[in-house]
C-alpha positions in Angstrom: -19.3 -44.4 -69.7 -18.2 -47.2 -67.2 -14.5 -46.2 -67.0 -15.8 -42.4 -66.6 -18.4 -43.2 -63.9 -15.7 -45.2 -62.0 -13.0 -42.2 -62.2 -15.4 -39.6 -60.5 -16.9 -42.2 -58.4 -12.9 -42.7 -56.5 -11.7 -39.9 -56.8 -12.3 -37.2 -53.9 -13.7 -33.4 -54.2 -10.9 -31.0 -55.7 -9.5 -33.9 -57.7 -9.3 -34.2 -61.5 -11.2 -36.4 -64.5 -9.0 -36.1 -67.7 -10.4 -37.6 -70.9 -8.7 -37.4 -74.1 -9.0 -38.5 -77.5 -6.6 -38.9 -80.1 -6.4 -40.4 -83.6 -3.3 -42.9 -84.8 -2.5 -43.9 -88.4 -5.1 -46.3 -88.1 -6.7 -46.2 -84.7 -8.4 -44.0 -82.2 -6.9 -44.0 -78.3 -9.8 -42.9 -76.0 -7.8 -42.1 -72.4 -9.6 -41.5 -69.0 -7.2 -40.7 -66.1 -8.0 -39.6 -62.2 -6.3 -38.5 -59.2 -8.4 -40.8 -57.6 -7.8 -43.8 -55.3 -5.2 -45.3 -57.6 -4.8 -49.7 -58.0 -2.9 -51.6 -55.9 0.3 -53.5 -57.8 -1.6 -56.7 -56.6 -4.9 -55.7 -58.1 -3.9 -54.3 -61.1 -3.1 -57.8 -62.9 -6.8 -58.7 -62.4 -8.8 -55.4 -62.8 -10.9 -56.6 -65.9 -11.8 -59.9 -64.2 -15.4 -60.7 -63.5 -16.4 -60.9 -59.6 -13.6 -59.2 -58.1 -15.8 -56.8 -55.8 -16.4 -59.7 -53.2 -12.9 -59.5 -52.4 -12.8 -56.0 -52.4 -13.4 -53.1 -49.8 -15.1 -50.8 -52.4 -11.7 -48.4 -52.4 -10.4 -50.3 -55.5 -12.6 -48.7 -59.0 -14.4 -51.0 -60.9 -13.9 -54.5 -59.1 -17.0 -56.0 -60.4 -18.9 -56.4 -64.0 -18.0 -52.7 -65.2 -14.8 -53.3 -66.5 -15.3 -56.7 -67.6 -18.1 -55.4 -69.4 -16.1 -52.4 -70.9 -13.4 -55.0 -72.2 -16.1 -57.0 -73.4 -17.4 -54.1 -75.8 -14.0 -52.9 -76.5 -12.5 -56.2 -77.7 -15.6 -57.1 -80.0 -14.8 -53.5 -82.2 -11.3 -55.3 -82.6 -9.8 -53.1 -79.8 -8.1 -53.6 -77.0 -7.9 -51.8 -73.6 -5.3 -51.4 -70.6 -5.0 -50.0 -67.2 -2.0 -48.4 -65.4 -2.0 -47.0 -61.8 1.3 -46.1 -59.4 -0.6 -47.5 -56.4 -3.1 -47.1 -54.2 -3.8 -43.5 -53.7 -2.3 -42.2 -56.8 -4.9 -42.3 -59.5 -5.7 -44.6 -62.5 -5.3 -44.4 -66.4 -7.4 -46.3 -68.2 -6.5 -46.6 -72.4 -8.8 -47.9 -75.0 -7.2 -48.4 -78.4 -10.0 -48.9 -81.3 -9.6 -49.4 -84.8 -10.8 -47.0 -87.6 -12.6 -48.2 -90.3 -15.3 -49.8 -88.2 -13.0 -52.8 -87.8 -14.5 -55.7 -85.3 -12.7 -58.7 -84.1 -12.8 -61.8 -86.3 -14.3 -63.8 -83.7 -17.7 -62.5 -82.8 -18.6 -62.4 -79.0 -20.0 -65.2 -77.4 -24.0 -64.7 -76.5 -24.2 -64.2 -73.1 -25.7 -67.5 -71.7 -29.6 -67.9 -71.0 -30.9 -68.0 -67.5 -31.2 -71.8 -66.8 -34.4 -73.8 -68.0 -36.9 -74.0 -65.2 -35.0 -71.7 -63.4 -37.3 -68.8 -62.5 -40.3 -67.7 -64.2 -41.7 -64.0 -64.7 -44.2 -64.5 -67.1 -47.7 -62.2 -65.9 -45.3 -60.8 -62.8 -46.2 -56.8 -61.9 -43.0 -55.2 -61.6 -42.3 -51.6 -60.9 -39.1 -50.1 -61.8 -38.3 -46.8 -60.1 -34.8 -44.7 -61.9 -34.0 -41.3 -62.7 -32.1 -42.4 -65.6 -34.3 -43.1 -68.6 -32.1 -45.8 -70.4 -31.2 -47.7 -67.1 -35.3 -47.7 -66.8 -35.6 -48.8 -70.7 -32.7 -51.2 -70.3 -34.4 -52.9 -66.9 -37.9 -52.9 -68.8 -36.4 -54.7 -71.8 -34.7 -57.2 -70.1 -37.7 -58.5 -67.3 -40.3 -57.9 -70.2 -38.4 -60.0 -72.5 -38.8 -62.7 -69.6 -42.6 -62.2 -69.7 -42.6 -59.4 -66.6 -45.3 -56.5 -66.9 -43.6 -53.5 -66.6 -44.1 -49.6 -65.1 -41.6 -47.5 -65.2 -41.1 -44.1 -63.2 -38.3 -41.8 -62.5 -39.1 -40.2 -59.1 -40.3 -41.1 -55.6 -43.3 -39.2 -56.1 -44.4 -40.5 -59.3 -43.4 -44.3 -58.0 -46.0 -43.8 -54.7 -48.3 -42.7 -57.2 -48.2 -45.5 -59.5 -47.6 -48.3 -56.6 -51.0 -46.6 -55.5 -52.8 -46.8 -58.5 -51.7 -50.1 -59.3 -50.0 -52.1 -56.7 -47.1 -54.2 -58.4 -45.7 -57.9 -57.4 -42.2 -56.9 -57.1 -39.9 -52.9 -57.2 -36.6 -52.8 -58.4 -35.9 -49.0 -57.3 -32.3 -47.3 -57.8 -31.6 -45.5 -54.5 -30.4 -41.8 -55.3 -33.6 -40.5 -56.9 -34.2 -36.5 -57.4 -36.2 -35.1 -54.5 -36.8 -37.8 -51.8 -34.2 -41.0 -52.4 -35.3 -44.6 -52.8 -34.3 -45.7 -49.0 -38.0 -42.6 -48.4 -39.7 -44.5 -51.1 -39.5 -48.0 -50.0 -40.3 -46.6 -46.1 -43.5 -44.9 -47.6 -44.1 -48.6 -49.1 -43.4 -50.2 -46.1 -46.2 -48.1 -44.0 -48.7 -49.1 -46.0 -51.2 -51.7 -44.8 -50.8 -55.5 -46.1 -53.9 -54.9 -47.9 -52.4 -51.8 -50.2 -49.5 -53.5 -50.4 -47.1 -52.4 -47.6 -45.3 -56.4 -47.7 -44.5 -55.6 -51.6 -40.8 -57.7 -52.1 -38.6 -54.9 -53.0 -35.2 -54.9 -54.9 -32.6 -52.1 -54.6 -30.3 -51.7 -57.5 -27.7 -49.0 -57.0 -23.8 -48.0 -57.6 -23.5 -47.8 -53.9 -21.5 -51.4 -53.3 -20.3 -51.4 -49.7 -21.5 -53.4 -46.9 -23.0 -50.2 -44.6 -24.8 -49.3 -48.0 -26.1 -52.8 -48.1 -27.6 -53.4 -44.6 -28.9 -49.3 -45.0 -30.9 -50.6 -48.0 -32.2 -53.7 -45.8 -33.2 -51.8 -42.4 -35.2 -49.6 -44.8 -37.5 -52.2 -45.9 -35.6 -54.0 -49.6 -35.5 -57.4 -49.7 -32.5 -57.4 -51.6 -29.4 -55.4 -52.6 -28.1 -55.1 -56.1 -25.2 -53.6 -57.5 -24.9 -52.2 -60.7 -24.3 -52.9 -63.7 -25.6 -56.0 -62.9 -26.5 -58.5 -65.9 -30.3 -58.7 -67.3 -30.5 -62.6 -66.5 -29.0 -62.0 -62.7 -31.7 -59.7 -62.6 -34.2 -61.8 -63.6 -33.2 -64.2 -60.8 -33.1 -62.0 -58.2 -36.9 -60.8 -59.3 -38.0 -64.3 -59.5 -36.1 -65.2 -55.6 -37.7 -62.2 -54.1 -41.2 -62.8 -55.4 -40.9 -66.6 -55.2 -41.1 -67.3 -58.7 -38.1 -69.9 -58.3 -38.4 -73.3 -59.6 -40.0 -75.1 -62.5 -42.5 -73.0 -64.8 
């Protein structure tokens, strides 16, 4: 989903998303290629590296935790993954070899490490998560209500205003392209509001949109913080916990 979602995100109308699949004596090779924006040579080396969007303009796919997530998944099914790309403008091929059999690597994958002791608390915290897509809004839930966040979840600007107004949460964590009116409406409609209904609620915008403008847009609408996805549960966590000043000991 990650490597698809990147090649129609960079590359422009009229181009072209190819995915193929084909089987090997003893493996399956899953392809997704684009006409897209292509890799720079100077990129390409690091493209499944962790971090890379800060250095990034957002023309280069995938320069953050997407790919270093979809490496992560690939190599723990014993498989491995590679990308090729003539340059920048030129399009990208992505290749994921994985065994058949239901073969996994030897090694298994390292558990992600917890969020630091005494590091931010959500336990009792009111958050609302607004998202269209209903296992982005179960996958959210999980990880702040494992953390000891209540949750509400909602998948539209209307039904959001509706629950904010029925019961006011601590904190929102709202994606931003929402059907009907879009998150940056939402958070305005919040913003309006009186202190007393909640019109100073912190507010978090998690979205695919990475760049800069995107960022201070998200801002001058009225969210505290910006947020691009995937990002991982325990970052989110912390970012909830900064915003509602929950940071520090328990």
């Amino acid at each position: 989903w990650n490597l698809l979602s990147n090649a129609i995100k960079f590359t422009p109308d009229k181009g072209r998303v190819e995915v193929w699949l084909a089987e090997g004596p003893h493996s399956a090779v899953i392809t997704v290629a684009d006409t897209g924006r292509g890799i720079a040579a100077g990129v390409l080396p690091h493209i499944f590296e962790r971090f890379r969007q800060s250095d990034a303009t957002a023309t280069t796919p995938g320069l953050g935790l997407g790919l270093s997530i979809v490496r992560h998944l690939v190599e723990t099914h014993g498989g491995t993954i590679e990308a090729t790309s003539a340059g920048a403008g030129q399009g990208a091929t992505f290749v994921v070899t994985l065994p058949l059999g239901g073969g996994f690597a030897e090694t298994p994958a390292e558990p992600a490490p917890p969020p630091a002791a005494g590091a931010a608390s959500l336990l009792g915290l009111r958050v609302l998560i607004v998202d269209d897509d209903r296992d982005t809004r179960r996958l959210l839930a999980a990880a702040l209500g494992d953390l000891g966040a209540v949750v509400s979840t909602v998948g539209s600007t209307r039904e959001a205003m509706e629950s904010f107004v029925r019961d006011t949460p601590d904190v929102v964590v709202s994606d931003i392209r929402l059907p009907g009116e879009d998150g940056y409406a939402f958070i305005r409609k919040v913003r309006a509001l009186s202190p007393e209904r909640g019109g100073r609620t912190p507010a978090v915008a998690v979205t695919a949109y990475p760049r800069a403008e995107d960022r201070a847009r998200a801002l001058e609408a009225g969210f505290q913080m910006h947020v691009t996805k995937p990002v991982p549960p325990h970052e989110l966590a912390a970012v909830v916990a900064a915003v509602a000043g929950r940071t520090g000991a328990r």
